[in-house]
gemmi code that builds the backbone of each chain (N, CA, C; Angstrom):
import gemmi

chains = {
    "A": [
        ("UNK", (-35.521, -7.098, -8.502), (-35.161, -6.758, -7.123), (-33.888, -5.915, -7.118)),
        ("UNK", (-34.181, -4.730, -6.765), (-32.776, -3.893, -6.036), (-31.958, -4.383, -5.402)),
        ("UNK", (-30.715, -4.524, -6.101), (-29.626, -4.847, -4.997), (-28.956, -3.654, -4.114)),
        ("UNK", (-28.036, -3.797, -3.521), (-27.550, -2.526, -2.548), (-26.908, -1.421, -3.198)),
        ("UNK", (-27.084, -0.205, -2.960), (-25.908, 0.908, -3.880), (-24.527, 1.171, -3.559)),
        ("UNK", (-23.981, 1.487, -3.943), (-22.576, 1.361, -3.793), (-22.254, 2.840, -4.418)),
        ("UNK", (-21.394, 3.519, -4.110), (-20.600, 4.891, -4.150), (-19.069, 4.232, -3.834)),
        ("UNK", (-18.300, 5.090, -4.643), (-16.837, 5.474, -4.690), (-16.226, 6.343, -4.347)),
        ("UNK", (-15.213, 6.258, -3.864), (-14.533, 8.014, -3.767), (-14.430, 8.521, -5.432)),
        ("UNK", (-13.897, 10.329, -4.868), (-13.579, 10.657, -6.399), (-12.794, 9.958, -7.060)),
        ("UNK", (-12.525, 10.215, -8.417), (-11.741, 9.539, -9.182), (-9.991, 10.031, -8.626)),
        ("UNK", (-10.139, 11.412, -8.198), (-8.666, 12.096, -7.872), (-8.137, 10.631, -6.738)),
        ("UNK", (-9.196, 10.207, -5.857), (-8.348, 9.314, -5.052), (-7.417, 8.229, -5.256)),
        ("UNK", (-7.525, 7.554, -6.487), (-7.134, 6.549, -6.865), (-5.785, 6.929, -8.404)),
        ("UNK", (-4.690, 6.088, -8.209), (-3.688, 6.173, -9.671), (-4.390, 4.652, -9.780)),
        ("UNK", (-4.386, 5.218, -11.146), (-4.473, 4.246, -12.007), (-3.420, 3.289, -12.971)),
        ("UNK", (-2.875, 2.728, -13.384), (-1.451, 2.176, -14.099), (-2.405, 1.191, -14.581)),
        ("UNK", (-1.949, 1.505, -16.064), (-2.147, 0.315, -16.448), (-1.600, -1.089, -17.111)),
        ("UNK", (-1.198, -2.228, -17.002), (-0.708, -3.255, -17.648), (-0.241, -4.295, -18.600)),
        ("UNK", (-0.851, -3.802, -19.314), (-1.535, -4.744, -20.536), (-2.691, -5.180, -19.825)),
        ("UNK", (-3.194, -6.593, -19.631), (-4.046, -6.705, -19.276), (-4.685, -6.846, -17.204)),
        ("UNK", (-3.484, -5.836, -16.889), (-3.966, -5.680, -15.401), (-4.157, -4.384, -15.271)),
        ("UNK", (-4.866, -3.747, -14.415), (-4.664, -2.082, -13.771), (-3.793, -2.286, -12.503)),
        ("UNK", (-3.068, -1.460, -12.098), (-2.590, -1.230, -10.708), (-3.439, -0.105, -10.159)),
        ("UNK", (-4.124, -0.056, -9.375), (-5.053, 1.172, -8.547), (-4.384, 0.903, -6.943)),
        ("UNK", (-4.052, 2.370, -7.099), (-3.123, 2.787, -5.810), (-4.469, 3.575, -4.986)),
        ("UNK", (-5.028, 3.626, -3.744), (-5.971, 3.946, -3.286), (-5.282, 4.817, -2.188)),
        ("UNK", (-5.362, 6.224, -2.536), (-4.647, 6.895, -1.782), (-5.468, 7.122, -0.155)),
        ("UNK", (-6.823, 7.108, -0.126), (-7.240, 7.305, 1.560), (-6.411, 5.791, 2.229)),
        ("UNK", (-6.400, 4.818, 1.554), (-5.709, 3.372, 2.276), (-4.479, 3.463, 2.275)),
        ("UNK", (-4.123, 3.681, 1.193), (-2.680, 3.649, 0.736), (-2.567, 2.406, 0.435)),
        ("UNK", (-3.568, 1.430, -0.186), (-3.345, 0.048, -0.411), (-3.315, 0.250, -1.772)),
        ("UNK", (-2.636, -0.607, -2.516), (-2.496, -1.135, -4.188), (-2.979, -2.347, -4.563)),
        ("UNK", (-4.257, -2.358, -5.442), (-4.739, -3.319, -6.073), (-4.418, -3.585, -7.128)),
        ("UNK", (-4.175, -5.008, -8.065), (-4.097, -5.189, -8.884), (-5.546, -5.719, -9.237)),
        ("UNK", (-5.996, -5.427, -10.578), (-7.548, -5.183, -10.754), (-7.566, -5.826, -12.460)),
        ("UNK", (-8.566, -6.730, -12.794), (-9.021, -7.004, -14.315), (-9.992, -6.400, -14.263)),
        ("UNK", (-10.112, -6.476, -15.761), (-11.696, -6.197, -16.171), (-13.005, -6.681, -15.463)),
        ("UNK", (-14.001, -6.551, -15.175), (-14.227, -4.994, -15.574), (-14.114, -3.942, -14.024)),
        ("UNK", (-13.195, -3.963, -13.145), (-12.969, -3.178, -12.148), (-12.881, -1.823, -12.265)),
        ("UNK", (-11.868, -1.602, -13.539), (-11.702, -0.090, -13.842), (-12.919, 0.411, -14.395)),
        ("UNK", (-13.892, -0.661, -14.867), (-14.671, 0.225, -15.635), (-16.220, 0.357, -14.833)),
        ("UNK", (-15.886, -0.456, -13.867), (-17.098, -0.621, -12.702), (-16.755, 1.135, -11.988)),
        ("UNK", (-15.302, 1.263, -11.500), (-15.397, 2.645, -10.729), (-15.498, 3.633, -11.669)),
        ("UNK", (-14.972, 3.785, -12.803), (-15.212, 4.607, -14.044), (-16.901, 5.121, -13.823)),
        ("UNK", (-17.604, 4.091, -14.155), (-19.170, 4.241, -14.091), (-19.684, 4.554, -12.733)),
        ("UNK", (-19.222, 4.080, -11.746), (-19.487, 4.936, -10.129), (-19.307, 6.256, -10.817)),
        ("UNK", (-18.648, 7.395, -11.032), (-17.783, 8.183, -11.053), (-18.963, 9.172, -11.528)),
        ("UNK", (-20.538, 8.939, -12.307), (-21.529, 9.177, -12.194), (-22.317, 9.430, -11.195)),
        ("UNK", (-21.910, 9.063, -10.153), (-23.155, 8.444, -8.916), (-23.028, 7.604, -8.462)),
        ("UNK", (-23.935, 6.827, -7.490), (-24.233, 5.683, -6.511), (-24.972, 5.195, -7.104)),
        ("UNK", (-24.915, 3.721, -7.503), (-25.255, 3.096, -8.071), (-25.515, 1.937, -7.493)),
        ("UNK", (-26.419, 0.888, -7.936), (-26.647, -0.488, -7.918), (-26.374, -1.255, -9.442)),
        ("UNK", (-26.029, -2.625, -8.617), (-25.506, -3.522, -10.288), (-26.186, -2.711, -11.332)),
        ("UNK", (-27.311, -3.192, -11.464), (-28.404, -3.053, -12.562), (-28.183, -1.661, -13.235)),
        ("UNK", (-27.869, -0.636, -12.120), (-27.783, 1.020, -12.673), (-25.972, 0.831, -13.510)),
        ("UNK", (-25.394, 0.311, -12.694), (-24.000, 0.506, -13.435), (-23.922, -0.614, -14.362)),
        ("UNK", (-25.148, -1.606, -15.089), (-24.479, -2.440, -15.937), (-25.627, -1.404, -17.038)),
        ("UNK", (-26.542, -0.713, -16.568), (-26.790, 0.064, -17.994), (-25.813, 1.119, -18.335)),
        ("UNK", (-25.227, 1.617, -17.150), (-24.310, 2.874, -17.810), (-22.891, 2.166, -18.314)),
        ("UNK", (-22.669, 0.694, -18.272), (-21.967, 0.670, -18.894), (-22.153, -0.134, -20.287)),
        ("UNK", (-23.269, 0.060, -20.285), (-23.673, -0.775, -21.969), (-23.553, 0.436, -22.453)),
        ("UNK", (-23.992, 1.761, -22.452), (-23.989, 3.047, -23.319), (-22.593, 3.025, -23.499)),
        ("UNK", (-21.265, 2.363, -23.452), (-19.981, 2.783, -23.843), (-19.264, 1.620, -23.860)),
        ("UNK", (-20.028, 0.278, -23.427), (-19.538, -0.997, -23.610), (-20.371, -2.160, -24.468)),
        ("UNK", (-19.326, -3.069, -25.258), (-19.783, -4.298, -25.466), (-19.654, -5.744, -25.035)),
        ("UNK", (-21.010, -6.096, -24.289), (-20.852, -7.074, -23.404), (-21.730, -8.084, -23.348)),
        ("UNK", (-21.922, -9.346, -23.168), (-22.663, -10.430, -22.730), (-23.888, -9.896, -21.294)),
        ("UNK", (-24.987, -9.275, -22.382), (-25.823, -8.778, -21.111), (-26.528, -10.151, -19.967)),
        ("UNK", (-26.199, -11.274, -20.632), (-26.562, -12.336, -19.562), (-26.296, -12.684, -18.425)),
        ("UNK", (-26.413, -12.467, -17.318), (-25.634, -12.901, -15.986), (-24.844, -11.885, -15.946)),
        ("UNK", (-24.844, -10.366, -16.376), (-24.615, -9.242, -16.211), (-24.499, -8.565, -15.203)),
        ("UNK", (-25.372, -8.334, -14.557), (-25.922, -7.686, -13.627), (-25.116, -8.494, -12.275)),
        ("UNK", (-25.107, -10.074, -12.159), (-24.859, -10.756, -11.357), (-23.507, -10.790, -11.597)),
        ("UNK", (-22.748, -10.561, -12.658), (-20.911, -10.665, -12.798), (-20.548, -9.496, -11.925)),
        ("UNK", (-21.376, -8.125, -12.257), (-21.170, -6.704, -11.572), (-21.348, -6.332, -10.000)),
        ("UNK", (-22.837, -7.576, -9.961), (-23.029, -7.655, -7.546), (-21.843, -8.248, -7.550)),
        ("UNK", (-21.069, -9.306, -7.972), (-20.184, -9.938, -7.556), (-18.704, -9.118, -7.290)),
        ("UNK", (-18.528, -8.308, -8.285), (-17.196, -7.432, -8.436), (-17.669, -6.329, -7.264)),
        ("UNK", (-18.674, -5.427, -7.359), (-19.035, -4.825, -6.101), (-18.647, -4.985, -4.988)),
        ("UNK", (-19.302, -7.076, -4.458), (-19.192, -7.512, -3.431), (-17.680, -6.860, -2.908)),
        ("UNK", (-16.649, -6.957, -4.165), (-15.430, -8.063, -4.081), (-14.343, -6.439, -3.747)),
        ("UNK", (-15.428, -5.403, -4.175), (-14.923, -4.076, -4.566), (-15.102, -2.898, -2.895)),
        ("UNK", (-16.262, -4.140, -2.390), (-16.381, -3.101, -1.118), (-15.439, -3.949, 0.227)),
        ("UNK", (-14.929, -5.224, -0.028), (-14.361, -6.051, 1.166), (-13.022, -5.775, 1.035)),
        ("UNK", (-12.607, -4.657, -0.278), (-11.179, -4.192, 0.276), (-11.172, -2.391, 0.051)),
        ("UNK", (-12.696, -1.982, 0.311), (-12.222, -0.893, 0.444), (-12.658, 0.040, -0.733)),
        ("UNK", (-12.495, -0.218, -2.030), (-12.291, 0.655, -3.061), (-14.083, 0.996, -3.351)),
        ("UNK", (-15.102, 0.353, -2.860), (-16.330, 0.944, -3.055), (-17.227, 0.922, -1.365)),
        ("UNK", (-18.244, 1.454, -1.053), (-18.938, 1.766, 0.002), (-20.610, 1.560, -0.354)),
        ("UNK", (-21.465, 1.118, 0.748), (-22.902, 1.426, 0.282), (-22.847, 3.054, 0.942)),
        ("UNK", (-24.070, 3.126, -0.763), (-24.220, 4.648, -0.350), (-25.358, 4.432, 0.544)),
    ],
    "B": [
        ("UNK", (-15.731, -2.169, -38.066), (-14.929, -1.667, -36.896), (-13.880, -0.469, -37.016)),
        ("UNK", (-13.532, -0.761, -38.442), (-12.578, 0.413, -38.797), (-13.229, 1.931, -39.330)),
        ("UNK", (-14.553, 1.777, -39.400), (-14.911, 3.417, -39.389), (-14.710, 4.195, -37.905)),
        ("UNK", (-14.019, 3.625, -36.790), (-14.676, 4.080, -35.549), (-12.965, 4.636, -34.881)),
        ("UNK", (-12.169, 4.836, -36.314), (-11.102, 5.294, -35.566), (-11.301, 6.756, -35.657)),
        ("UNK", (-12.182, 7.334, -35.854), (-12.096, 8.888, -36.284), (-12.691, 9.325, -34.342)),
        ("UNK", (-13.254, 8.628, -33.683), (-13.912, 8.864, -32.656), (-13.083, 8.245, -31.315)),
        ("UNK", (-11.813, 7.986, -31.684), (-10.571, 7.693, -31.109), (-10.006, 8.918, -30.309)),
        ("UNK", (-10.441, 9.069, -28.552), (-9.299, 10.384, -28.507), (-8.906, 9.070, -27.058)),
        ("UNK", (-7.678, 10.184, -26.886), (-6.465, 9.574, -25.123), (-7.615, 9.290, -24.204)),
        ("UNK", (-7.257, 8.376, -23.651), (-8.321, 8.505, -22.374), (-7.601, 9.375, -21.707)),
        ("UNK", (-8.347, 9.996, -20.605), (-8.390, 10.783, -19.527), (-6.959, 10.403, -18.388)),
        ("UNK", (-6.324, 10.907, -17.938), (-5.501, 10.274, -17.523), (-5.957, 9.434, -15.871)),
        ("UNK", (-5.378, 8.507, -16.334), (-6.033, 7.446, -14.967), (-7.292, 7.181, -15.034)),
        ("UNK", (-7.791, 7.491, -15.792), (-9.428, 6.909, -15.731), (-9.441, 5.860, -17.413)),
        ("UNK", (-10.008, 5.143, -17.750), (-10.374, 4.190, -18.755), (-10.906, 5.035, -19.864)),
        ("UNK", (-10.720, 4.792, -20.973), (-11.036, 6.047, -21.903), (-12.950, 5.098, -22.375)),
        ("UNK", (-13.432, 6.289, -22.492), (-15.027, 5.797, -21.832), (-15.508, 6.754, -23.234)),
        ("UNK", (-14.514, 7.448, -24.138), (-15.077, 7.671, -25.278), (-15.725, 6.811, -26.732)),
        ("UNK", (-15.047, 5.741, -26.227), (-15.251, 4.816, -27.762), (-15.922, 3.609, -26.925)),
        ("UNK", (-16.373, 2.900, -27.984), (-17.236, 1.594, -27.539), (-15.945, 0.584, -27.497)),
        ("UNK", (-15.833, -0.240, -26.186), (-15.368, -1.159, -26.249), (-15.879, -2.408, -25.533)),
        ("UNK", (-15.003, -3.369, -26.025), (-15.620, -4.942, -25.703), (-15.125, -5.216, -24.293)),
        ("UNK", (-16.480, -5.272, -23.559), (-15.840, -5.703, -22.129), (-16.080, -7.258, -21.636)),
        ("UNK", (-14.974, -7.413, -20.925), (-15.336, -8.818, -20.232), (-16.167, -8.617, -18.710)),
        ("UNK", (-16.827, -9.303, -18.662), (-16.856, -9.433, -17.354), (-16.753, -10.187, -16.250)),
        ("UNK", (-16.486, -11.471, -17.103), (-16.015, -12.645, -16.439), (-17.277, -13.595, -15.417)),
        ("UNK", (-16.778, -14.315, -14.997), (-17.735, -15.257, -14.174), (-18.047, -14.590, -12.704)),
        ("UNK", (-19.098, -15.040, -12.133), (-19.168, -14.777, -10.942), (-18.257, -14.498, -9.988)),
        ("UNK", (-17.559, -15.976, -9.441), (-16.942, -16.441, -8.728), (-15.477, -16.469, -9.142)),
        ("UNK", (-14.912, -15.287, -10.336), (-13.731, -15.175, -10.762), (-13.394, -13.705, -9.959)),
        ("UNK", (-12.795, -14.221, -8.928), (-11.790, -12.962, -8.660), (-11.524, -12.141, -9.424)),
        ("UNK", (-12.095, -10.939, -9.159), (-10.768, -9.635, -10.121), (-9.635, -8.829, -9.431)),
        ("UNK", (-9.885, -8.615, -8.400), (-8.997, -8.231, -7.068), (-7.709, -9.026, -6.034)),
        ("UNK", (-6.626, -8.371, -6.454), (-5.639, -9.034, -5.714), (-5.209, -7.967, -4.995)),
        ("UNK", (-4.789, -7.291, -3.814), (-4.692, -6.451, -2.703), (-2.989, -6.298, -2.409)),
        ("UNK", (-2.699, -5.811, -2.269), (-1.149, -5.573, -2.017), (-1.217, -4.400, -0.775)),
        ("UNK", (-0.557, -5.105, 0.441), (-0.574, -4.330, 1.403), (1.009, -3.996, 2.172)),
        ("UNK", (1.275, -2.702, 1.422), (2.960, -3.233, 2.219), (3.512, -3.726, 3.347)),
        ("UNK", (4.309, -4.275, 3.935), (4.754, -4.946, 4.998), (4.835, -3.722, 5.898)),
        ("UNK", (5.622, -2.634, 5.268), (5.856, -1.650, 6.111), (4.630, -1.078, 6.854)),
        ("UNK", (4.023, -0.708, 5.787), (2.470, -0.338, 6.129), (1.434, -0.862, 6.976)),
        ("UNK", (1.868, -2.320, 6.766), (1.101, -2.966, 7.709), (1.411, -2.765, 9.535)),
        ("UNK", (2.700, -2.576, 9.264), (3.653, -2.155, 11.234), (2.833, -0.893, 11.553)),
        ("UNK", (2.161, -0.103, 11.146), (1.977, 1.162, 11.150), (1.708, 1.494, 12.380)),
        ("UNK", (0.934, 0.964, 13.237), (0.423, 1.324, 14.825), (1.819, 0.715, 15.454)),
        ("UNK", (2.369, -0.041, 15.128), (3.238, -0.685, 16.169), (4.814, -0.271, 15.434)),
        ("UNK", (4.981, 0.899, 15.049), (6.275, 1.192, 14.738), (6.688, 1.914, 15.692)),
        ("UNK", (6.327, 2.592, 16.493), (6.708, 3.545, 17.776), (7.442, 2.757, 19.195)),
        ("UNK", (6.589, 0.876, 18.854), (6.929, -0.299, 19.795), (7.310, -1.112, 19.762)),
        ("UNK", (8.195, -1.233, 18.032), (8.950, -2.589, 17.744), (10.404, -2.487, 18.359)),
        ("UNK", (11.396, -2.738, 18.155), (12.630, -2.489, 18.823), (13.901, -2.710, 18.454)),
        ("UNK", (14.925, -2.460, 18.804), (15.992, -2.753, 18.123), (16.930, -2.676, 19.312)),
        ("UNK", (17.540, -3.995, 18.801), (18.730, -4.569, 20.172), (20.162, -3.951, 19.560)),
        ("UNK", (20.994, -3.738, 20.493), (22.201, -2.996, 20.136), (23.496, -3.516, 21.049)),
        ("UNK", (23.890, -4.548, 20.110), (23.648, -5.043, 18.992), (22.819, -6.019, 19.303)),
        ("UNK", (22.462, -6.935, 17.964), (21.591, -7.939, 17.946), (21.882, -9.081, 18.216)),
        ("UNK", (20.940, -10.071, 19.060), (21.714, -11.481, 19.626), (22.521, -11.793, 19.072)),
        ("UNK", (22.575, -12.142, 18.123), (24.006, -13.038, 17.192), (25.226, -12.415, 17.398)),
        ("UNK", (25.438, -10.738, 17.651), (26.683, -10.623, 18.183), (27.110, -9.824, 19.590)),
        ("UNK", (25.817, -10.694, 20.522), (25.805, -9.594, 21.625), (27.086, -10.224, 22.101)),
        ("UNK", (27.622, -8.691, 23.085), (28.771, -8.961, 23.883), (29.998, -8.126, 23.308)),
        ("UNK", (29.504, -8.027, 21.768), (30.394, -7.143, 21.295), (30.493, -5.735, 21.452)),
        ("UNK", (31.743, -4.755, 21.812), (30.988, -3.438, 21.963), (30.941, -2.344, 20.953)),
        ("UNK", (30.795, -1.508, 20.893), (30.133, -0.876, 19.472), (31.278, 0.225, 20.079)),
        ("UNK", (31.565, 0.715, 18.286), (32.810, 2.088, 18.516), (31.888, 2.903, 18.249)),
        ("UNK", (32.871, 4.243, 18.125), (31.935, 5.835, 18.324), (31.075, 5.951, 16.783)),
        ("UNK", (31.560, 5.023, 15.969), (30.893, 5.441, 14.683), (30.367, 4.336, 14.382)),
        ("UNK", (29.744, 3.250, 15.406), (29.042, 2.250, 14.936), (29.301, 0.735, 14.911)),
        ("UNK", (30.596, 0.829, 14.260), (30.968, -0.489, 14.183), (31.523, -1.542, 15.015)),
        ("UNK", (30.789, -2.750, 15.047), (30.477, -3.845, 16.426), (32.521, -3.933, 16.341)),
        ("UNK", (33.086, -4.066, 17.454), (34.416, -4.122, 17.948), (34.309, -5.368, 19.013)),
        ("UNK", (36.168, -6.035, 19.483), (35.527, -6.876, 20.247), (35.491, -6.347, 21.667)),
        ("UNK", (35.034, -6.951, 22.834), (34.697, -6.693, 24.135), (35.799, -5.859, 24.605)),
        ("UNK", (36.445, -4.630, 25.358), (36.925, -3.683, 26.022), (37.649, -2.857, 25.044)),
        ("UNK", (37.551, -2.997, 23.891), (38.180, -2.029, 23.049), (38.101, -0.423, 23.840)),
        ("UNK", (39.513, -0.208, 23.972), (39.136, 1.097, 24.253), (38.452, 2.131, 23.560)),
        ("UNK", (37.715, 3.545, 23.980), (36.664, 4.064, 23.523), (35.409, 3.802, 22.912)),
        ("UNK", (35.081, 2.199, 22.808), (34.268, 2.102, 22.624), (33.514, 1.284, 23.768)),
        ("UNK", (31.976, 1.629, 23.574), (30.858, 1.553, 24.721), (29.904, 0.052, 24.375)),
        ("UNK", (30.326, -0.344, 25.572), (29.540, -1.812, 26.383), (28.125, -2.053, 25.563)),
        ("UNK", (27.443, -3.569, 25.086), (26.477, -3.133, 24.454), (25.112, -2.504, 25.492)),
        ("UNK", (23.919, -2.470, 25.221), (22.965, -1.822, 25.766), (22.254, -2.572, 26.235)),
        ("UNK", (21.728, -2.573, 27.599), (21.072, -3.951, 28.700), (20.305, -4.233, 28.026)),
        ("UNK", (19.313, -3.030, 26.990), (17.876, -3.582, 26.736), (18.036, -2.939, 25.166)),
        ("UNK", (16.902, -3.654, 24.890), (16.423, -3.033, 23.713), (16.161, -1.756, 23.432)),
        ("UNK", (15.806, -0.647, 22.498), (15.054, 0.400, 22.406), (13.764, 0.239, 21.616)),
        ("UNK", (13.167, 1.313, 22.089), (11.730, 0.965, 21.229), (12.095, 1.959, 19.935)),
        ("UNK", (11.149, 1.877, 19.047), (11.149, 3.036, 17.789), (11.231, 4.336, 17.938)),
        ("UNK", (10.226, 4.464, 19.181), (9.894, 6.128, 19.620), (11.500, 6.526, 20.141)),
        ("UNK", (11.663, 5.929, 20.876), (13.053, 6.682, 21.609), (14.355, 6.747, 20.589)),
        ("UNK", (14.272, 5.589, 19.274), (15.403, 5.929, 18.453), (15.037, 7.250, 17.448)),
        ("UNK", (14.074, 6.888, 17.380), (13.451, 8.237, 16.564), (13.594, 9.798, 17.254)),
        ("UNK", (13.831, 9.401, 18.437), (13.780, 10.750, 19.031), (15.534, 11.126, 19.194)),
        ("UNK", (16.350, 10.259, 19.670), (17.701, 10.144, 19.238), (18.037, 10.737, 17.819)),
        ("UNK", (17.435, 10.162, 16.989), (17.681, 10.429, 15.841), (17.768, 12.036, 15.472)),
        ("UNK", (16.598, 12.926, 15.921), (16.793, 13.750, 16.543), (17.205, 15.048, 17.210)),
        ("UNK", (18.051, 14.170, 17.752), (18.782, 14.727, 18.897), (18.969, 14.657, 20.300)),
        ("UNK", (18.197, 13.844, 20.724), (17.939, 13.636, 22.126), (18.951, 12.065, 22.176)),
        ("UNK", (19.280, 11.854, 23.620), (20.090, 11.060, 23.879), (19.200, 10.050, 24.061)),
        ("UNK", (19.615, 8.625, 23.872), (19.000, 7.430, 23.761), (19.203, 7.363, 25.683)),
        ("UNK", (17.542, 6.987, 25.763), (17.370, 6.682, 27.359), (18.596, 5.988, 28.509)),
        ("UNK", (19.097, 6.174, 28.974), (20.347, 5.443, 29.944), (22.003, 5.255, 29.231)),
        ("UNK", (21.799, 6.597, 28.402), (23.620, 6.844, 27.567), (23.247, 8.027, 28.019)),
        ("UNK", (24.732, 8.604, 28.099), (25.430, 10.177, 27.941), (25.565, 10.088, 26.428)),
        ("UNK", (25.371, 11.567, 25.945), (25.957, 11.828, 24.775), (26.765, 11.416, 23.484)),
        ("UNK", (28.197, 10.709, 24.266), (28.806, 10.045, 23.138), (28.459, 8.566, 23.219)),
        ("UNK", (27.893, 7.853, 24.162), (27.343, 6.577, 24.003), (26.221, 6.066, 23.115)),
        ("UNK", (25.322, 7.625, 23.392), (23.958, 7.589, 22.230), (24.667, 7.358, 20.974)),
        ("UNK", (24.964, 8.256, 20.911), (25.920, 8.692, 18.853), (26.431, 7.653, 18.722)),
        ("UNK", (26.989, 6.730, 19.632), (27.438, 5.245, 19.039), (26.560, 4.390, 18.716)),
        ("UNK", (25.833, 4.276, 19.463), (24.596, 3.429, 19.548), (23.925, 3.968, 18.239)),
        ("UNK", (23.261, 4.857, 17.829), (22.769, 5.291, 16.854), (23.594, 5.187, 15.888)),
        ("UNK", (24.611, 5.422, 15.601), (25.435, 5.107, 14.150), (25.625, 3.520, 14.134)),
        ("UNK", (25.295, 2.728, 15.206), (25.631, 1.129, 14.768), (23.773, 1.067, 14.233)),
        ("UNK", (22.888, 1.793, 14.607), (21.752, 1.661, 13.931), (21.541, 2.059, 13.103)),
        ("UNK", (21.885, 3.185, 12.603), (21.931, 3.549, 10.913), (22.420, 2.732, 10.005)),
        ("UNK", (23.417, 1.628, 10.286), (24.417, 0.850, 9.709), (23.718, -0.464, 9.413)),
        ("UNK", (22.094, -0.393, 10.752), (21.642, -1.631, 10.226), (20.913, -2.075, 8.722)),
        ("UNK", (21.172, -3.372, 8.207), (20.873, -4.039, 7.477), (19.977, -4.721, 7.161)),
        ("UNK", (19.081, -4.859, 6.152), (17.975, -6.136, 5.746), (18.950, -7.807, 6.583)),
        ("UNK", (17.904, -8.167, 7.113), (17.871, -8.872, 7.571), (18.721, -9.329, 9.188)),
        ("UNK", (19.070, -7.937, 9.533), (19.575, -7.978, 10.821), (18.692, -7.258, 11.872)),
        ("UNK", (18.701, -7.783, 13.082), (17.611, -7.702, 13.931), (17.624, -5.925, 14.228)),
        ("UNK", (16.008, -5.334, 13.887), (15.575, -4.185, 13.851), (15.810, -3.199, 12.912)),
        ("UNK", (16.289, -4.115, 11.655), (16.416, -3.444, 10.874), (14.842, -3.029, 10.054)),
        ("UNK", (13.694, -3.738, 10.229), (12.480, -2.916, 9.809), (12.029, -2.113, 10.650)),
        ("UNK", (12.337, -2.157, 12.074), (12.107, -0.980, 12.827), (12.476, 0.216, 12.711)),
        ("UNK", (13.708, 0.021, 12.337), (14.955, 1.094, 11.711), (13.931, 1.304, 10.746)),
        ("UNK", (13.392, 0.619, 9.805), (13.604, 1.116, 8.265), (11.950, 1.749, 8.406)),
        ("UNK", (11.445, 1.242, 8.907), (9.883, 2.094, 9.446), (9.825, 3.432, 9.801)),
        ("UNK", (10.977, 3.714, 10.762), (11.116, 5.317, 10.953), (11.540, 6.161, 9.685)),
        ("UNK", (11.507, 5.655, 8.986), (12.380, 6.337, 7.685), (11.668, 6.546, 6.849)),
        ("UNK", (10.044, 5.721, 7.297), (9.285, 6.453, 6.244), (8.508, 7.371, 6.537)),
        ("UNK", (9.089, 8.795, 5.723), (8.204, 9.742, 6.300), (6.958, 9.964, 6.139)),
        ("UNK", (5.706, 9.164, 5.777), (4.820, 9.178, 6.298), (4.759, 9.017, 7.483)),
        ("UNK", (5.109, 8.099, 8.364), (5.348, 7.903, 9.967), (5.188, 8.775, 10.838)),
    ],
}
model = gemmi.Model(1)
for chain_id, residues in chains.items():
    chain = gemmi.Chain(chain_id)
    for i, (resn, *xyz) in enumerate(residues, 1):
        res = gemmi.Residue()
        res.name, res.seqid = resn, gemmi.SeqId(i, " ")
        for name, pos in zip(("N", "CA", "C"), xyz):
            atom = gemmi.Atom()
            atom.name, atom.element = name, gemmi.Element(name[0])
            atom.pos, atom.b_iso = gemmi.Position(*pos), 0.0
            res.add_atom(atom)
        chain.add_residue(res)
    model.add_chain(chain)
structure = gemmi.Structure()
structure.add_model(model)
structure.setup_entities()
């Protein structure tokens, strides 16, 4: 089953900083600053292709990642969810 | 693992370097990855034109303010009575300026406005003050 697609702005919209293990993403249309774990940066990274659904962005990120494909797909709707209730992703 | 440093370049700036294979987490469902930071300032944003600033602020009303600001006590000569009311943002901003603060002449504004430049974290209107100052605004 298809879940919903999701699109990002360009990549120009957002600074990125990174932490050791946090990102800071400054979202310049908001002007809000997130602090972000894994895999956030690499969820909009893979938007940055296209509009996507979980399933489409957990294959484009197996071609450049190594990951626990189990409950995959469902770790990625969840970050989505979590990615469009402040803003930083949209359904396309 | 160590043949795979030859395929090592910078990531991209601001973006995750998406050239080499790496080990991702992705964590649990129900694990937050998002924490939101919304500045305070930022947040006043519609209501910075309507917050206000008392001159001076309760704690030392009664006192009257000299030509360059500083709270003096009650009839000091040359300096001006405090102000019946509050101001809003818009009208100090427009003082600021150049225009005279609503119900002063000239050298009463410039007093009034230099005891507001003078304001401080944690004295009343001092984020109102400090809201106009950001020039995004």
């Amino acid at each position: 089953m298809a879940g919903p697609c999701y699109e990002a702005d360009a990549p120009g919209a957002r600074l990125h900083r990174s932490l050791d293990a946090l990102d800071l993403i400054y979202h310049r249309p908001s002007g809000m600053t997130h602090m972000v774990s894994e895999p956030v940066p690499q969820i909009l990274a893979a938007l940055a292709a296209g509009p996507a659904d979980a399933a489409k962005i957990a294959r484009r990120l197996a071609a450049t990642h190594d990951f626990d494909a189990n409950g995959a797909e469902d770790a990625i709707a969840a970050r989505l969810a979590e990615l469009e209730a402040v803003g930083l992703v949209r359904r396309a | 693992m160590s043949n795979e440093h030859d395929q090592h370049e910078p990531a991209q700036a601001g973006e995750p370097d998406a050239t080499r294979r790496q080990a991702l987490m992705l964590g649990a469902v129900a694990a937050s990855a998002v924490v939101s930071i919304r500045p305070a300032l930022a947040q006043s944003a519609g209501s910075v034109l309507n917050c206000e600033i008392p001159v001076p602020d309760a704690g030392r009303a009664g006192q009257y303010i000299a030509a360059d600001g500083q709270l003096v006590p009650p009839d000091t000569p040359g300096a001006f009575p405090p102000s019946p009311r509050p101001f809003k943002g818009e009208e100090v901003r427009a003082a600021m300026q150049g225009r005279s603060l609503p119900g002063t002449d000239p050298q009463r504004s410039q007093a009034y406005t230099n005891y507001i430049r003078r304001l401080q974290h944690g004295q009343s209107g001092f984020t109102c003050y400090a809201s106009l100052q950001n020039p995004r605004r």
